[in-house]
DRENGULUM-953557 format. One record per residue (C-alpha): residue in one letter; z, x, y. Coordinates in nm, 2 decimals, decimal comma. Layout:
<rs>
tigu	z	x	y
A	Z	X	Y $
...
</rs>
This chain:
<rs>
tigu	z	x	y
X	4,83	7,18	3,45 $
X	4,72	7,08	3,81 $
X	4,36	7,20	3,76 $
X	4,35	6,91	3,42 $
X	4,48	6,65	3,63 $
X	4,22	6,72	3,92 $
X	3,90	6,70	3,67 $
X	4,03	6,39	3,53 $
X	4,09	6,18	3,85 $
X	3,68	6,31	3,93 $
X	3,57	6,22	3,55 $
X	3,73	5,87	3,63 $
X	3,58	5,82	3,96 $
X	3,27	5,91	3,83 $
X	3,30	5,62	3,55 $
X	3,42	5,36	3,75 $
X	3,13	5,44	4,00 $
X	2,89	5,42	3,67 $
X	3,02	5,08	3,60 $
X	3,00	4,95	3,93 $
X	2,68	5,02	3,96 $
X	2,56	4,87	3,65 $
X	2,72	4,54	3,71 $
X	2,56	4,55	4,08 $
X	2,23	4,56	3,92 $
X	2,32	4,29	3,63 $
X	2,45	4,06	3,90 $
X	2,15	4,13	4,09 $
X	1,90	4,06	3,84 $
X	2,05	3,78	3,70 $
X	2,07	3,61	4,10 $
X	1,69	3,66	4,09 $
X	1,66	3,52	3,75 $
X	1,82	3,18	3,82 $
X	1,79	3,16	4,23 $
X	1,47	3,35	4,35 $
X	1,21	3,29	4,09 $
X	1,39	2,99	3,92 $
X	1,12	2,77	3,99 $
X	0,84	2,99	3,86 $
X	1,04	3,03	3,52 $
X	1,17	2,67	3,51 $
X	0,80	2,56	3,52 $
X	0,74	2,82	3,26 $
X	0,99	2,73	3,03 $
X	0,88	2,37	3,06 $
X	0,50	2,42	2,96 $
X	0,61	2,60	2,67 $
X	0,79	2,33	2,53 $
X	0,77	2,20	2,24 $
X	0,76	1,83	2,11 $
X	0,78	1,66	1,79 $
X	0,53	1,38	1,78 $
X	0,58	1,17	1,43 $
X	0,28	0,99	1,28 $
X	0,33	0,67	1,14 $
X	0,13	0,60	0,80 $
X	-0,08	0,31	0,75 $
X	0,06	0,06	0,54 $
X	-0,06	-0,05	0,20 $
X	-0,26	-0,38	0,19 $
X	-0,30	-0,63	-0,04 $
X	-0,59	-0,73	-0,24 $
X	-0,64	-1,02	-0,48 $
X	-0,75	-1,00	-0,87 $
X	-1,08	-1,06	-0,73 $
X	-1,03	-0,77	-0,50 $
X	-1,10	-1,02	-0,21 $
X	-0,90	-0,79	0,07 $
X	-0,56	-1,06	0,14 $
X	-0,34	-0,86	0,39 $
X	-0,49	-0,59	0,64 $
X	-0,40	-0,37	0,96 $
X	-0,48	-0,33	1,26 $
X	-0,38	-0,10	1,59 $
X	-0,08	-0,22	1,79 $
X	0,05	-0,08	2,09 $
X	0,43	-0,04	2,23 $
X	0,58	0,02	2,50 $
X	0,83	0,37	2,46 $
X	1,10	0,54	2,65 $
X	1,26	0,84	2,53 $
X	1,61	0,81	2,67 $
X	1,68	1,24	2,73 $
X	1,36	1,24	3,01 $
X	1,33	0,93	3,16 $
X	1,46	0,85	3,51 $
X	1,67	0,56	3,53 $
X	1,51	0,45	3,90 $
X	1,22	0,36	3,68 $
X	1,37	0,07	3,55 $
X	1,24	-0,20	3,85 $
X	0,93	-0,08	3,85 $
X	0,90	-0,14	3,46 $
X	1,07	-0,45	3,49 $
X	0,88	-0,60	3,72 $
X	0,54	-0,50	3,58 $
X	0,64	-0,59	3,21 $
X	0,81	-0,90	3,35 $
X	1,13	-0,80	3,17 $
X	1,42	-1,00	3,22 $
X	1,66	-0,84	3,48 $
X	1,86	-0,59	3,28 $
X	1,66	-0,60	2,94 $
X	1,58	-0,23	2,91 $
X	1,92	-0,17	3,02 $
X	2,07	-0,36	2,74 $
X	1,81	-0,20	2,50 $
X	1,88	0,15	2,60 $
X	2,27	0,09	2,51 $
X	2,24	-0,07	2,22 $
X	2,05	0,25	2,08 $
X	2,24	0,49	2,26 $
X	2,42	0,61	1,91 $
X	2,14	0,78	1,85 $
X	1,95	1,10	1,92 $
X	1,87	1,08	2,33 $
X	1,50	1,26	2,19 $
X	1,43	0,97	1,97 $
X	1,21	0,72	2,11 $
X	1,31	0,40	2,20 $
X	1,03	0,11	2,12 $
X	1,03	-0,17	2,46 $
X	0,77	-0,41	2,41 $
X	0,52	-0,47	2,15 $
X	0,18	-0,59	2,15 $
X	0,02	-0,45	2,46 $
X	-0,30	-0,52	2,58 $
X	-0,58	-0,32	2,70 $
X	-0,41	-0,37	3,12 $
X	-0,08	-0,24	3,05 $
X	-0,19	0,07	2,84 $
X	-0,42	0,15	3,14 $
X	-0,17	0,14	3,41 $
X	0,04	0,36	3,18 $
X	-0,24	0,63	3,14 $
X	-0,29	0,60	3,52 $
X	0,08	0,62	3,63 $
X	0,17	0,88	3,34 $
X	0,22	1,20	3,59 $
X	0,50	0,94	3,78 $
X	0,66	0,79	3,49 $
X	0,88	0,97	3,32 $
X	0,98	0,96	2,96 $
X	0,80	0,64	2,93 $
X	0,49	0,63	2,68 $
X	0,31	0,41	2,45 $
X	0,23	0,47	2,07 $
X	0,05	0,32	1,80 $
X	0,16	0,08	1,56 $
X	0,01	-0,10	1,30 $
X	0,05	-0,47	1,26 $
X	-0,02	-0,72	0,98 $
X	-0,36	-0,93	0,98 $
X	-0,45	-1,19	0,68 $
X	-0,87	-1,18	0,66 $
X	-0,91	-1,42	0,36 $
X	-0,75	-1,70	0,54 $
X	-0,49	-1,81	0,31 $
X	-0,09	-1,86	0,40 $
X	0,12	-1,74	0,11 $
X	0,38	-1,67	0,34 $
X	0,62	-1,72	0,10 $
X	0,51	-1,48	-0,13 $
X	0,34	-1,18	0,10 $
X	0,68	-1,19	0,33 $
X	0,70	-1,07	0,66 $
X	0,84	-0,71	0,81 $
X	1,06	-0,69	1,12 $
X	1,23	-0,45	1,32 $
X	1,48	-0,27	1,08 $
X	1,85	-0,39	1,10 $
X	2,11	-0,18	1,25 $
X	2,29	-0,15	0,96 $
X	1,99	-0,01	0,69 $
X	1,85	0,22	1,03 $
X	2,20	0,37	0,98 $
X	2,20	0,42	0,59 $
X	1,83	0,53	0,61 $
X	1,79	0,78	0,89 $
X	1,57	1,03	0,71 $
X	1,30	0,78	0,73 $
X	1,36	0,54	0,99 $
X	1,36	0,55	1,31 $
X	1,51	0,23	1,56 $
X	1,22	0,00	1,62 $
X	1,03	0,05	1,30 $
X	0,95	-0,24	1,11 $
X	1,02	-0,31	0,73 $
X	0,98	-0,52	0,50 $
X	1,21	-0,84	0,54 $
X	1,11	-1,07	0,25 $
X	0,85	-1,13	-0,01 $
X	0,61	-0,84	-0,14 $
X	0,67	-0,69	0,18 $
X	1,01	-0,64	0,11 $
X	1,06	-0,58	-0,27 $
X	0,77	-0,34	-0,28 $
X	0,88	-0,16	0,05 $
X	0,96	0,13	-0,04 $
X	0,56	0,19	-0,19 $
X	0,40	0,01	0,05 $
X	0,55	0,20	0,40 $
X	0,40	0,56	0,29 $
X	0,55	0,89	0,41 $
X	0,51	0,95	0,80 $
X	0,39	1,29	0,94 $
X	0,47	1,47	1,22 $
X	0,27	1,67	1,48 $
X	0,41	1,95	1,71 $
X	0,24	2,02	2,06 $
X	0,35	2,20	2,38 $
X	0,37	1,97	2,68 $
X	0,45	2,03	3,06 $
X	0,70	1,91	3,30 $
X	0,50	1,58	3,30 $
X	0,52	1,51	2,92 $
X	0,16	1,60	2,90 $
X	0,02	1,80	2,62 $
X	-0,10	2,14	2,67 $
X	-0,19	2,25	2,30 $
X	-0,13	2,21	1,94 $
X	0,18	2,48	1,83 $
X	0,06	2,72	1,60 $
X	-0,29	2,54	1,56 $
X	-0,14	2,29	1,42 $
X	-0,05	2,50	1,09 $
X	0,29	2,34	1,16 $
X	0,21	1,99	1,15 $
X	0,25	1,74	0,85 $
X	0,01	1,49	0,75 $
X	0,11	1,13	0,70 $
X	0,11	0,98	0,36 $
X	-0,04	0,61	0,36 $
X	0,10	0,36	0,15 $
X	0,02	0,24	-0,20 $
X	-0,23	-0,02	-0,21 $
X	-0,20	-0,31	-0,40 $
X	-0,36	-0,54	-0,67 $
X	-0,26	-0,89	-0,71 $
X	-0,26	-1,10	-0,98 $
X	-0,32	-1,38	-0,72 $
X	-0,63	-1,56	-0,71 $
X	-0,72	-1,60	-0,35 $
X	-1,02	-1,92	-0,40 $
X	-0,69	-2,08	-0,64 $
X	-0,44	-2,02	-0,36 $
X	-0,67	-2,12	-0,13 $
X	-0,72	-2,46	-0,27 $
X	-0,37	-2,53	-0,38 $
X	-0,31	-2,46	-0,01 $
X	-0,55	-2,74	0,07 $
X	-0,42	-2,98	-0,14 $
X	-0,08	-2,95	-0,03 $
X	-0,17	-2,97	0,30 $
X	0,06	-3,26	0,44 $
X	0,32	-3,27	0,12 $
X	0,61	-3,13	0,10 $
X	0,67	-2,97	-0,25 $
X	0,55	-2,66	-0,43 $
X	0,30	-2,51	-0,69 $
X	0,35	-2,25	-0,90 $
X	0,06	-2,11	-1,15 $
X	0,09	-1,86	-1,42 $
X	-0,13	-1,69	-1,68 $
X	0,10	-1,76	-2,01 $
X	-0,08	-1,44	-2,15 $
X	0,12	-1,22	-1,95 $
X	0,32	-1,37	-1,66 $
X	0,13	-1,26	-1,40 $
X	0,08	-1,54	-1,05 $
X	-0,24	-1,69	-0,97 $
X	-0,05	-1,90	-0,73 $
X	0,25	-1,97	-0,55 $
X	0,33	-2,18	-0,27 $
X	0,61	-2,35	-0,07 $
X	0,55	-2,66	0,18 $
X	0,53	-2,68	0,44 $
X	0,52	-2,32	0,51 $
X	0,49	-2,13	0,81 $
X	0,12	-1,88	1,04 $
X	0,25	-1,53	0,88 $
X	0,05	-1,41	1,24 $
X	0,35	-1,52	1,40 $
X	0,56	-1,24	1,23 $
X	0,34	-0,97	1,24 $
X	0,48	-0,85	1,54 $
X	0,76	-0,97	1,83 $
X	0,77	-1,39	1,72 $
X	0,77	-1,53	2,03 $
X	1,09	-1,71	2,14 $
X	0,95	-2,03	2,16 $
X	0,72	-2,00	1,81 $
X	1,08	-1,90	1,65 $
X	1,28	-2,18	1,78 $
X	1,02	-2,45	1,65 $
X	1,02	-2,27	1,32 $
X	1,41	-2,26	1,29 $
X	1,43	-2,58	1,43 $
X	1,24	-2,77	1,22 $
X	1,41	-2,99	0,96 $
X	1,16	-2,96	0,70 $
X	1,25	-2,58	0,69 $
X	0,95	-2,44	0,62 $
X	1,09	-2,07	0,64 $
X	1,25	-2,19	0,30 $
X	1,10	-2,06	-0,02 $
X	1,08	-2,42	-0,23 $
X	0,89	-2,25	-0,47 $
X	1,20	-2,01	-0,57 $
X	1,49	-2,11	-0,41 $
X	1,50	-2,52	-0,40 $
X	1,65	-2,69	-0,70 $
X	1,51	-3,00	-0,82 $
X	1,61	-3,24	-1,15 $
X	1,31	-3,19	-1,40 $
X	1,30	-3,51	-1,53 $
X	1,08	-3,55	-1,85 $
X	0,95	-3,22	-1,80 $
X	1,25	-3,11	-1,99 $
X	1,24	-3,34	-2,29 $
X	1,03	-3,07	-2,45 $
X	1,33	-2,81	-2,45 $
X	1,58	-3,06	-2,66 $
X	1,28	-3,12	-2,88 $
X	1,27	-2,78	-2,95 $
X	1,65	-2,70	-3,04 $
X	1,66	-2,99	-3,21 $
X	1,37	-2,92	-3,43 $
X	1,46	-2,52	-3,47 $
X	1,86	-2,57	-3,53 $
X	1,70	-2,88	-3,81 $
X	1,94	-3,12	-3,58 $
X	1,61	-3,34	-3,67 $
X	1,31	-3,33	-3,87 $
X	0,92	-3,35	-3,78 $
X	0,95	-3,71	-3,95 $
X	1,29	-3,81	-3,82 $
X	1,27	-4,10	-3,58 $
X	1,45	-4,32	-3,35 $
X	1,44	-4,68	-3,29 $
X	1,37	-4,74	-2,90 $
X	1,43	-5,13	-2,82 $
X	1,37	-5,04	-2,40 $
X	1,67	-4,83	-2,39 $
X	2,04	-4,68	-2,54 $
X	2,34	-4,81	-2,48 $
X	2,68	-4,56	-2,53 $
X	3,00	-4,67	-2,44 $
X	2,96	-4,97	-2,11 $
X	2,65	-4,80	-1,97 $
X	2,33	-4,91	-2,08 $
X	2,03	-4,64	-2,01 $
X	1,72	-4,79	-1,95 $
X	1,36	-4,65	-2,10 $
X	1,01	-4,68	-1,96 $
X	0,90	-4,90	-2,22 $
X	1,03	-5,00	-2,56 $
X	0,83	-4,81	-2,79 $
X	1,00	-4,91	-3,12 $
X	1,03	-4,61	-3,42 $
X	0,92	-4,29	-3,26 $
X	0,95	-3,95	-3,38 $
X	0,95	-3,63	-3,17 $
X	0,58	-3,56	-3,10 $
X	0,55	-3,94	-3,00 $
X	0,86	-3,93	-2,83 $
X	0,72	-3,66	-2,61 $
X	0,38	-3,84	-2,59 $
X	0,48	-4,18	-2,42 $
X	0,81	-4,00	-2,27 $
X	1,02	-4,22	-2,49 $
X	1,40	-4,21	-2,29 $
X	1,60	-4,39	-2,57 $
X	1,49	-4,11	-2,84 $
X	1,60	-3,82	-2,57 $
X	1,94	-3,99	-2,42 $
X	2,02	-3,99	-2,83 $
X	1,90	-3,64	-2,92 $
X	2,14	-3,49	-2,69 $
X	2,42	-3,63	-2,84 $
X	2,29	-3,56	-3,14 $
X	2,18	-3,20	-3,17 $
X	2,54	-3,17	-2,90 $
X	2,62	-3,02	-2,57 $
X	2,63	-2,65	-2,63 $
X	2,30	-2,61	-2,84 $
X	2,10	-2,80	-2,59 $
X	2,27	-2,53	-2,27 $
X	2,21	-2,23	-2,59 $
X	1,83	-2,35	-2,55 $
X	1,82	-2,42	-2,21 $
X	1,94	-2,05	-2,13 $
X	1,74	-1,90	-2,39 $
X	1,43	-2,05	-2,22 $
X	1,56	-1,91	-1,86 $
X	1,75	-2,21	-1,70 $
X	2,06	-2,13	-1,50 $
X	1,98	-1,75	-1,40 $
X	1,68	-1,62	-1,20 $
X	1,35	-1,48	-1,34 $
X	1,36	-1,17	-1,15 $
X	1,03	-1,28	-0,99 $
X	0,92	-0,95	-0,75 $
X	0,97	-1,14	-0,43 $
X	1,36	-1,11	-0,42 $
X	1,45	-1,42	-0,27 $
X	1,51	-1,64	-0,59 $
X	1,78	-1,94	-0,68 $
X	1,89	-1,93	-1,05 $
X	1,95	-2,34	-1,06 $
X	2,21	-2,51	-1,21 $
X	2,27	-2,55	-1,57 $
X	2,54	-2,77	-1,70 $
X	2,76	-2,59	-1,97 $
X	3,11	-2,70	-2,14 $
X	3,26	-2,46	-1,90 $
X	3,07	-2,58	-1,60 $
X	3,21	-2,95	-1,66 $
X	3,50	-2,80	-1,72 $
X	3,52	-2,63	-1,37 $
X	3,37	-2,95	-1,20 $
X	3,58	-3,22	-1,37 $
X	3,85	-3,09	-1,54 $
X	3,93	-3,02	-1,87 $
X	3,94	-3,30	-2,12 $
X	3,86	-3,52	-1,83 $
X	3,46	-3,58	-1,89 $
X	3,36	-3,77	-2,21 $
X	3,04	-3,69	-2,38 $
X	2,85	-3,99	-2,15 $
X	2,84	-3,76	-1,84 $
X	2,56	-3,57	-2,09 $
X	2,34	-3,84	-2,19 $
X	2,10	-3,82	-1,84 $
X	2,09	-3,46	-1,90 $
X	1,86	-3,54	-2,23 $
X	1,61	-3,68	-2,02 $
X	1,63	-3,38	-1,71 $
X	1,87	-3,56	-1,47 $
X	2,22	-3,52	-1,44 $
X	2,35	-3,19	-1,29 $
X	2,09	-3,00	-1,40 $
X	1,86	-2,79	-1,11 $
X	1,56	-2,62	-1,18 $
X	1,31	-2,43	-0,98 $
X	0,94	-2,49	-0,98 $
X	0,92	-2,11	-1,03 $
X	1,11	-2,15	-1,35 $
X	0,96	-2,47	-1,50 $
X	0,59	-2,28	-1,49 $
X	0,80	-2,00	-1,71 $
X	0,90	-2,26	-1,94 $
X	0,56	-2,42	-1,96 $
X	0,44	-2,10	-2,04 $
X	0,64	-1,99	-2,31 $
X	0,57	-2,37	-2,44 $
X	0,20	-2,32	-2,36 $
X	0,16	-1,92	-2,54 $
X	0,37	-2,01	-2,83 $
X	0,74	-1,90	-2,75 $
X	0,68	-1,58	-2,53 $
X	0,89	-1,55	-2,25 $
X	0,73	-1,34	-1,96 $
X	0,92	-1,23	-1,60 $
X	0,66	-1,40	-1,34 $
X	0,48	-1,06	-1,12 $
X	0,25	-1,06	-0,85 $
X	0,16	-0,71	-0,86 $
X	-0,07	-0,56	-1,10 $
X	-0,15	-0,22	-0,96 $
X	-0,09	0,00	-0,70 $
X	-0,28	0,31	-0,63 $
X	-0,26	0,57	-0,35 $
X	-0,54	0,86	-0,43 $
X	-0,33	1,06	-0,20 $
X	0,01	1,08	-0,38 $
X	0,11	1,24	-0,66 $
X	0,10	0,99	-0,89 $
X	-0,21	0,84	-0,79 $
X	-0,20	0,46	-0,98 $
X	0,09	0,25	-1,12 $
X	-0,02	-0,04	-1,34 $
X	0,27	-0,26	-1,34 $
X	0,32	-0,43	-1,74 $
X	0,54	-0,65	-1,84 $
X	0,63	-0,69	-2,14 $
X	0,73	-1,03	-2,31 $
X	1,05	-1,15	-2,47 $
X	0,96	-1,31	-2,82 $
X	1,16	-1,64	-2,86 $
X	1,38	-1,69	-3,21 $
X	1,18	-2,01	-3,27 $
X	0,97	-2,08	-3,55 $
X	0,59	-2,12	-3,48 $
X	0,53	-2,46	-3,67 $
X	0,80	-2,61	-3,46 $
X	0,64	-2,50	-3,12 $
X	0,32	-2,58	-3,26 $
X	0,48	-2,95	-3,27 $
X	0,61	-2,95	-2,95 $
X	0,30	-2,83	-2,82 $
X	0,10	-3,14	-3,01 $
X	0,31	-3,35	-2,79 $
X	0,22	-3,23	-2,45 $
X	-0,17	-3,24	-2,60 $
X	-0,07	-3,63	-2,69 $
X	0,04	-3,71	-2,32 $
X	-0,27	-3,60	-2,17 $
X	-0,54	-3,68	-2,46 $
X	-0,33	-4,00	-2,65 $
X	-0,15	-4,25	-2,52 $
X	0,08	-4,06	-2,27 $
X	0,17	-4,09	-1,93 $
X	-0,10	-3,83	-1,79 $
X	-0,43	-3,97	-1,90 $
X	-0,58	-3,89	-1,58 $
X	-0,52	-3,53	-1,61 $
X	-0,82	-3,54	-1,87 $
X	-1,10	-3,32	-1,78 $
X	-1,47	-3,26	-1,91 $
X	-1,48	-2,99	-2,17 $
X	-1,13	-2,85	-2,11 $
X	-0,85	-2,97	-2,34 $
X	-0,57	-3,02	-2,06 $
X	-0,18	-3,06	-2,22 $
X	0,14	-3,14	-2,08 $
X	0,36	-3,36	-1,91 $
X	0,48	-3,55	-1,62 $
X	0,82	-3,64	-1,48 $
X	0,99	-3,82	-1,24 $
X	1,29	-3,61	-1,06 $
X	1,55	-3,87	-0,96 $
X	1,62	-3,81	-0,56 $
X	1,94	-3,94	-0,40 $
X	1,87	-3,92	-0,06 $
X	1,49	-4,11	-0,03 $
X	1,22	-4,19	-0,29 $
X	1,16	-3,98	-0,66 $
X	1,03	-3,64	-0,63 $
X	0,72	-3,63	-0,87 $
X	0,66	-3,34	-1,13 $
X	0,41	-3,27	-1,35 $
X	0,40	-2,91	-1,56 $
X	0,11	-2,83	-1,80 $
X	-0,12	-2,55	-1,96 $
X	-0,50	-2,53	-2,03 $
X	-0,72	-2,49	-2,25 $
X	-0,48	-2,59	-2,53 $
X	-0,64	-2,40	-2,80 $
X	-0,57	-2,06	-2,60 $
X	-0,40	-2,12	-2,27 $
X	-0,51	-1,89	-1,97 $
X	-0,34	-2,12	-1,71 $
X	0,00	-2,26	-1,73 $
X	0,15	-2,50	-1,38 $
X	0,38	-2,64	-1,23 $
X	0,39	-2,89	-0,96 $
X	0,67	-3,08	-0,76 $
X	0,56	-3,33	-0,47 $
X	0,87	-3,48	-0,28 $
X	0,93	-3,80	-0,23 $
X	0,59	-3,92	-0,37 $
X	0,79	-4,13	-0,68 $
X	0,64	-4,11	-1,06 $
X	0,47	-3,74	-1,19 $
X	0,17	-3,89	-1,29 $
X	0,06	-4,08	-0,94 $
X	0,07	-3,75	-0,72 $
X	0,17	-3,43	-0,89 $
X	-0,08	-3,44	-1,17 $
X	-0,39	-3,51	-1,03 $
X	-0,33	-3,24	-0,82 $
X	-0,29	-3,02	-1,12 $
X	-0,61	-3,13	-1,26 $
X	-0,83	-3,03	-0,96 $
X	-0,62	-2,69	-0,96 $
X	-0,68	-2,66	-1,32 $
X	-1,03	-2,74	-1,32 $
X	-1,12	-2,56	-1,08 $
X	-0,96	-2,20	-1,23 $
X	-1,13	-2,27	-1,53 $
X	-1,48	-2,39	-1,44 $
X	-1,49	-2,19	-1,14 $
X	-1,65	-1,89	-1,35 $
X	-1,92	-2,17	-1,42 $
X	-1,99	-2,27	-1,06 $
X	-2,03	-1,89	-0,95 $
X	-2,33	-1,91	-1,23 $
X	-2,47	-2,20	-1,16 $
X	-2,53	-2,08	-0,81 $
X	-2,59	-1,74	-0,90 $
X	-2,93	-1,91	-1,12 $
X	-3,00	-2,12	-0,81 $
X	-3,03	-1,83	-0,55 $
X	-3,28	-1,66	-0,82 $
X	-3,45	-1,95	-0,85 $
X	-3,50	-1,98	-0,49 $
X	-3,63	-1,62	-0,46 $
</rs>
């Protein structure tokens, strides 16, 4: 019994000894890990790390129908600090050498500080060829502070369209937050326009390169050859229906108006033009808008940052009388030969509702022709309230055309219900309608939607959704071309009465309407000017037509404010437009015969 208890208390010695021992030499070990050559592994560890570098894509670009290049890129550079290695004691030196206002990259650094400390935070955009060079020579001392490269926006054709490209700016808080497996803070997006409806095609997919880098941030080699790294994907390019030399000179013609132009081909929808004015040097907004630039902008009280062309609602004036025609004529409210007696204007009730003229018995067609407002202040009442809003909405009036540039104002279009709403049941008579008969009243329109109306009128009761984009392609994605088509909305209105209508609008321009001087040499020009009534200064003027009639290939729509009756201002300026589409293809041979002459 004594002789087990004596060879147990060794065995345990021995153990505990054992033990001992091998903790000693752990404890050891691990003191010269992390004390004694700490610095040689620490500077070990740190060149063998490994960063994720991502590579932004370029973004598509623009080209006209032409394929006249419209919207391009270029290199931009940005100031960057990645919040996990910089050094906080660099922050006067950037300041002052940037020029920063005292406390700027503080406030920028906090207001990104939700998000991963390893994600790079963009500073400053737009550096020049100085500041990248002090921050290549000053790299070893400055910390988690870099530069990358950006692309930005340039416009090589030379025209505006600002209004219908768009703009990108620095994504919003909230859609970095619901779109963090793309985004990244500081990247730009799409904000408005083409930029911004088509964004999700246009900002490609970006790629990503891993390296190993030192203690400095300095890269040391590609990891794994770079059999790791991902390619960027660029964007889809795009095709425009846009004419650029059409833009161009609508642009030019509009120069010091205020107003908007809006042309469509009738055959199909697509935009060979669309402007607002006055409008605003997209160059501005292809990076940081200067403080100043953006005050002036915001400030001014002609707002040209608003889309006039989409979103500003005018009365149509005449331009509408067509659309009452129309239902009056389909519904048989009236008959091709019915007419009217016009003795200078209609009287219902105690108001009296002066015309341009007194024209005697009209029917439709000269009605439209000589813009007869005692046949249309009548036909309203006539043909009643609801079938003139059933035609009105049928042609696209009081809801937006889903035009691919987002921003968009569906007007105003007076209903039962809406009078209803604004005056109170049984408390409006049938008189608060008559003004509508002749487009005036409650009624708002865009320009965008009266060149869709024209166009329906001008192709024979098609409706099309207006498009700027006819293709994208991207030879490097999977599907490597989109052809965007649109297909149109057949009208439920008989062809001989929109072949009528249609006579009219020839009759105002080749008769005796009120747009004689919209005639033009070898083109058979129709339709028909208007007057919008303007409470707050002098009549806007309006003037909507389509050429050639026989087989239209160019349908417009033009608003001039403040410039008083249609035919003085807005139509002329349709003519040269319209002339200038269509005989343009004429000019290009002419002096095409004339160079070979000259060789």
């Amino acid at each position: 019994m004594t002789f087990i208890d004596i060879n147990s208390e060794i065995r345990l010695k021995i153990i505990t000894v054992i033990i001992v021992t091998i903790f000693f030499f752990l404890g050891f070990r691990l003191y010269q890990l992390q004390v004694v050559d700490s610095e040689k592994y620490t500077t070990a560890s740190e060149k063998n790390a490994i960063k994720e570098k991502i590579i932004n894509p370029f973004r598509g670009v623009f080209y006209d129908r032409n394929w006249n290049l419209l919207a391009d890129n270029q290199p931009s550079y940005t100031l960057r600090i990645t919040p996990k290695e910089f050094d906080k004691s660099l922050i006067p030196l950037l300041e002052n050498y940037f020029k920063f206002t005292p406390g700027y990259i503080h406030s920028v650094l906090k207001a990104n500080k939700t998000y991963s400390p390893f994600i790079p935070i963009k500073i400053l955009r737009g550096l020049n060829f100085k500041q990248i060079s002090w921050l290549e020579e000053n790299q070893n001392q400055l910390k988690g502070v870099d530069y990358s490269i950006d692309m930005e926006r340039v416009y090589p054709f030379g025209i505006s369209a600002s209004h219908l490209f768009g703009y990108c700016k620095e994504i919003p808080d909230k859609q970095l937050k619901e779109n963090l497996e793309f985004y990244l803070p500081g990247d730009f997006v799409g904000h408005s326009g083409l930029e911004r409806y088509y964004e999700e095609y246009l900002r490609g997919v970006k790629g990503k390169k891993l390296v190993f880098v030192d203690a400095h941030g300095r890269e040391i080699s590609r990891v794994n050859e770079g059999n790791n790294d991902k390619a960027s994907l660029q964007g889809y390019n795009f095709q425009l229906s846009l004419d650029g030399n059409l833009q161009q000179k609508a642009e030019e013609l509009m120069l010091d108006k205020q107003g908007s132009i809006v042309i469509l081909d009738p055959r199909n929808g697509e935009i060979l033009a669309l402007l607002s004015k006055p409008d605003f040097d997209l160059k501005y907004f292809s990076s940081v808008t200067p403080a100043h630039i953006w005050r002036k902008i915001n400030n001014d009280k002609s707002k040209p940052l608003f889309n006039r062309a989409t979103s500003s609602i005018y009365p149509p004036g005449s331009c509408y009388k067509m659309l009452s025609a129309i239902g009056a004529l389909q519904d048989k409210v009236i008959t091709p030969t019915y007419t009217y007696n016009c003795g200078g204007g209609f009287s219902y009730g105690d108001h009296f509702y002066k015309c341009m003229g007194t024209h005697g018995a009209v029917n439709v067609r000269t009605a439209i022709e000589k813009s007869c407002n005692t046949f249309f202040f009548s036909l309203i009442l006539k043909m009643g309230f609801e079938r003139w809003t059933k035609y009105s909405d049928m042609f696209g009036f009081g809801k937006r055309t889903n035009i691919d540039i987002l921003e968009e104002n569906k007007g105003i279009l007076p209903s039962v219900e809406y009078y209803n709403r604004i005056y109170g049941i049984k408390k409006w008579t049938p008189g608060y309608i008559v003004s509508l008969g002749v487009g005036q009243g409650e009624l708002g329109v865009t320009p965008l939607q009266m060149a869709m109306y024209i166009s329906a009128i001008a192709n024979g009761g098609t409706l099309y959704r207006p498009h700027a984009a006819r293709k994208l392609f991207n030879p490097a994605a999977q599907e490597k071309e989109i052809t965007i088509k649109v297909d149109g909305k057949k009208l439920p209105i008989d062809k001989d009465v929109m072949d009528l209508v249609r006579e009219g609008t020839f009759l105002v321009v080749n008769g005796a309407g009120t747009a004689g001087m919209m005639r033009i040499e070898g083109i058979h020009v129709a339709g028909k000017t208007g007057t919008a009534q303007n409470p707050h200064g002098k009549d806007h003027s309006w003037f909507v037509g389509y050429a050639p009639y026989e087989n239209p290939t160019i349908a417009i729509a033009v608003i001039v404010e403040n410039a008083g009756f249609g035919g003085a201002v807005a139509a002329p300026i349709a003519k040269q437009l319209i002339e200038f589409y269509l005989k343009k293809d004429k000019f290009d041979e002419v002096l095409l015969t004339s160079n070979k002459i000259e060789e």
